[in-house]
N, C-alpha and C positions, 0 to 999 in steps of 0.2 A: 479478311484481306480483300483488297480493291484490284481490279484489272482494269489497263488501260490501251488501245490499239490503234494506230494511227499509219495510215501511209504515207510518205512525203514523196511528191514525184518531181524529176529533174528530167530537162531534153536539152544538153548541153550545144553546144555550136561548134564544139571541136573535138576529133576525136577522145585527146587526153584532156583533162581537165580537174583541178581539186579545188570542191567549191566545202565553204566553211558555212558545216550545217548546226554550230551552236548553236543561236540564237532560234532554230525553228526546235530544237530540241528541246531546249527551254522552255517554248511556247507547249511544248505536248506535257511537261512537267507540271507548268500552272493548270492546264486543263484537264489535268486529270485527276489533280486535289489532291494527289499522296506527298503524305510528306516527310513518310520514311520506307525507304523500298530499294529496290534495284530497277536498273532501266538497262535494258539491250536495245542497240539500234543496228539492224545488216543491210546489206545491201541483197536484193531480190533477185541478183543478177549475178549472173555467173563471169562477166566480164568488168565490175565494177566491186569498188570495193569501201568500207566505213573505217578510219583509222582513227585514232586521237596522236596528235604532235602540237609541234608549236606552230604559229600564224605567221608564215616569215616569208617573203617571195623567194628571198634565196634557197633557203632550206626546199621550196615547192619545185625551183628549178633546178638546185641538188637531186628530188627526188625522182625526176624526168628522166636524168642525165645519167642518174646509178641503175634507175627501171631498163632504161634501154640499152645499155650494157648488158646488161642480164638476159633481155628478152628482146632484140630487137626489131620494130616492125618489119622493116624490108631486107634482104628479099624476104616476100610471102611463099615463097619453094623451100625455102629453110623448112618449114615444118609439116610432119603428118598430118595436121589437123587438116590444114588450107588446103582441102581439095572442092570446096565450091566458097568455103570462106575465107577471107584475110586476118580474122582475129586472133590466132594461135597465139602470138606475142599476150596481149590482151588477157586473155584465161591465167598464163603465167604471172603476167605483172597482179592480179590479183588474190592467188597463189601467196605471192611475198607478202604482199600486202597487208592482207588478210580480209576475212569475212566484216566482222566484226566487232562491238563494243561492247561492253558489260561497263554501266557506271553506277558507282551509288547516290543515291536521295536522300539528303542530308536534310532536314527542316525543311522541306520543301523547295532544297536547291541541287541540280547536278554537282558534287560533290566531288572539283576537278582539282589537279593542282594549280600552282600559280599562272605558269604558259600554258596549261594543255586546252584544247580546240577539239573537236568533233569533226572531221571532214567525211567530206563523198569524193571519192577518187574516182573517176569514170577513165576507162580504160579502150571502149569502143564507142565513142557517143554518136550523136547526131540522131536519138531515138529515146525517145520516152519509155525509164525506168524507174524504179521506185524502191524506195528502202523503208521497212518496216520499224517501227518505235514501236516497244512492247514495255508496259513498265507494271509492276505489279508489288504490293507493299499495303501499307497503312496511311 
Protein backbone atom coordinates (compact mmCIF):
# COMPACT_ATOMS: atom_id res chain seq x y z
CA UNK A 1 0.00 0.00 0.00
CA UNK A 2 1.19 3.64 -1.09
CA UNK A 3 0.80 6.92 1.19
CA UNK A 4 0.44 10.14 0.05
CA UNK A 5 0.53 13.75 1.91
CA UNK A 6 0.10 17.11 0.78
CA UNK A 7 -0.73 20.46 2.33
CA UNK A 8 -2.71 22.97 0.32
CA UNK A 9 -2.59 26.47 1.93
CA UNK A 10 -5.34 29.38 1.33
CA UNK A 11 -5.30 33.19 2.88
CA UNK A 12 -8.64 34.22 1.74
CA UNK A 13 -9.50 38.22 1.36
CA UNK A 14 -12.61 37.97 3.28
CA UNK A 15 -13.71 36.81 6.25
CA UNK A 16 -16.26 34.08 4.86
CA UNK A 17 -15.46 32.51 1.67
CA UNK A 18 -16.05 28.91 -0.25
CA UNK A 19 -13.38 28.35 -2.60
CA UNK A 20 -13.58 25.19 -5.06
CA UNK A 21 -10.72 22.95 -4.08
CA UNK A 22 -11.43 20.13 -6.87
CA UNK A 23 -9.10 20.67 -9.18
CA UNK A 24 -5.99 21.02 -6.66
CA UNK A 25 -7.33 17.72 -5.24
CA UNK A 26 -7.12 16.11 -8.37
CA UNK A 27 -3.68 17.41 -9.00
CA UNK A 28 -2.65 15.51 -5.38
CA UNK A 29 -4.45 12.32 -6.94
CA UNK A 30 -2.10 12.32 -10.14
CA UNK A 31 0.71 12.81 -7.92
CA UNK A 32 0.59 10.43 -5.92
CA UNK A 33 0.02 7.46 -8.66
CA UNK A 34 -2.60 5.52 -6.60
CA UNK A 35 -5.09 4.42 -8.46
CA UNK A 36 -7.21 2.60 -6.25
CA UNK A 37 -7.49 3.95 -2.62
CA UNK A 38 -9.32 6.41 -0.43
CA UNK A 39 -8.39 10.12 -0.20
CA UNK A 40 -9.49 12.30 3.08
CA UNK A 41 -8.94 15.94 2.69
CA UNK A 42 -9.75 18.45 6.37
CA UNK A 43 -9.29 21.45 7.04
CA UNK A 44 -6.36 22.14 9.83
CA UNK A 45 -8.28 24.77 11.36
CA UNK A 46 -10.69 24.99 13.69
CA UNK A 47 -12.60 27.72 12.15
CA UNK A 48 -12.68 26.48 8.46
CA UNK A 49 -14.16 23.76 7.15
CA UNK A 50 -13.86 21.01 3.64
CA UNK A 51 -17.39 19.97 2.32
CA UNK A 52 -18.44 18.36 -1.05
CA UNK A 53 -21.79 20.07 -2.74
CA UNK A 54 -22.56 21.30 -5.84
CA UNK A 55 -20.66 24.59 -7.71
CA UNK A 56 -23.53 26.98 -7.69
CA UNK A 57 -23.19 30.72 -6.59
CA UNK A 58 -26.77 30.49 -5.49
CA UNK A 59 -26.61 27.51 -3.34
CA UNK A 60 -22.91 29.39 -1.91
CA UNK A 61 -25.03 32.37 -0.97
CA UNK A 62 -27.86 29.95 0.16
CA UNK A 63 -25.19 28.63 2.20
CA UNK A 64 -23.99 32.16 3.85
CA UNK A 65 -27.58 33.23 4.55
CA UNK A 66 -28.66 29.66 6.35
CA UNK A 67 -24.79 29.80 8.29
CA UNK A 68 -25.70 33.13 9.68
CA UNK A 69 -29.02 32.23 10.89
CA UNK A 70 -27.53 29.71 12.77
CA UNK A 71 -24.48 31.45 14.05
CA UNK A 72 -24.50 34.93 13.67
CA UNK A 73 -21.48 37.08 13.42
CA UNK A 74 -22.59 40.26 15.26
CA UNK A 75 -23.07 40.99 18.07
CA UNK A 76 -19.70 39.47 19.14
CA UNK A 77 -21.16 39.74 23.09
CA UNK A 78 -23.74 36.97 21.94
CA UNK A 79 -21.05 34.56 22.83
CA UNK A 80 -18.67 32.94 25.55
CA UNK A 81 -16.07 32.33 23.54
CA UNK A 82 -15.41 36.25 22.29
CA UNK A 83 -13.82 37.41 25.17
CA UNK A 84 -10.55 38.67 23.43
CA UNK A 85 -11.83 36.98 20.02
CA UNK A 86 -14.77 37.73 17.50
CA UNK A 87 -14.88 34.12 16.01
CA UNK A 88 -17.43 32.34 18.10
CA UNK A 89 -19.82 32.42 15.23
CA UNK A 90 -16.87 30.97 13.03
CA UNK A 91 -15.96 27.67 15.30
CA UNK A 92 -19.94 26.98 15.04
CA UNK A 93 -20.40 27.64 11.30
CA UNK A 94 -17.75 24.96 11.07
CA UNK A 95 -19.39 22.76 13.48
CA UNK A 96 -22.29 22.48 10.73
CA UNK A 97 -20.27 22.30 8.36
CA UNK A 98 -18.14 19.76 9.06
CA UNK A 99 -14.47 18.88 9.27
CA UNK A 100 -14.15 16.87 6.38
CA UNK A 101 -14.10 14.60 3.26
CA UNK A 102 -13.50 10.88 2.73
CA UNK A 103 -13.50 10.28 -1.27
CA UNK A 104 -12.86 7.21 -3.16
CA UNK A 105 -10.00 6.60 -5.96
CA UNK A 106 -11.58 5.06 -8.78
CA UNK A 107 -8.68 4.09 -11.64
CA UNK A 108 -7.00 6.82 -10.72
CA UNK A 109 -9.92 9.35 -10.44
CA UNK A 110 -11.70 11.12 -7.47
CA UNK A 111 -14.67 8.96 -7.59
CA UNK A 112 -17.41 11.98 -7.17
CA UNK A 113 -20.84 12.05 -8.43
CA UNK A 114 -22.18 13.99 -11.16
CA UNK A 115 -22.37 17.84 -9.41
CA UNK A 116 -20.47 17.07 -6.47
CA UNK A 117 -17.18 19.72 -5.83
CA UNK A 118 -14.75 19.61 -3.00
CA UNK A 119 -14.80 22.99 -1.39
CA UNK A 120 -12.73 25.02 1.42
CA UNK A 121 -15.19 26.89 3.43
CA UNK A 122 -13.21 29.44 5.51
CA UNK A 123 -15.25 30.86 8.25
CA UNK A 124 -12.51 33.44 9.80
CA UNK A 125 -10.08 34.30 6.94
CA UNK A 126 -7.82 37.04 6.19
CA UNK A 127 -4.92 34.55 7.51
CA UNK A 128 -3.10 31.62 6.13
CA UNK A 129 -4.42 28.16 6.69
CA UNK A 130 -4.21 24.87 5.34
CA UNK A 131 -6.01 21.70 4.63
CA UNK A 132 -4.48 18.42 4.56
CA UNK A 133 -4.92 15.69 1.54
CA UNK A 134 -3.97 12.44 2.83
CA UNK A 135 -4.66 9.64 0.30
CA UNK A 136 -3.53 6.09 0.75
CA UNK A 137 -4.42 2.79 -1.53
CA UNK A 138 -2.80 0.96 -4.42
Amino acid sequence: MKSYRKELWFETKKRREFINITPLVEECVRESGIKEGLLLCNAMHITASVFINDDEPGLHKDFENFLEKLAPEKPYDQYYHNTYEDNADAHLKRTIMGREVVVAITDGKLDLGPWEQIFYGEFDGKRKKRVLVKIIGE
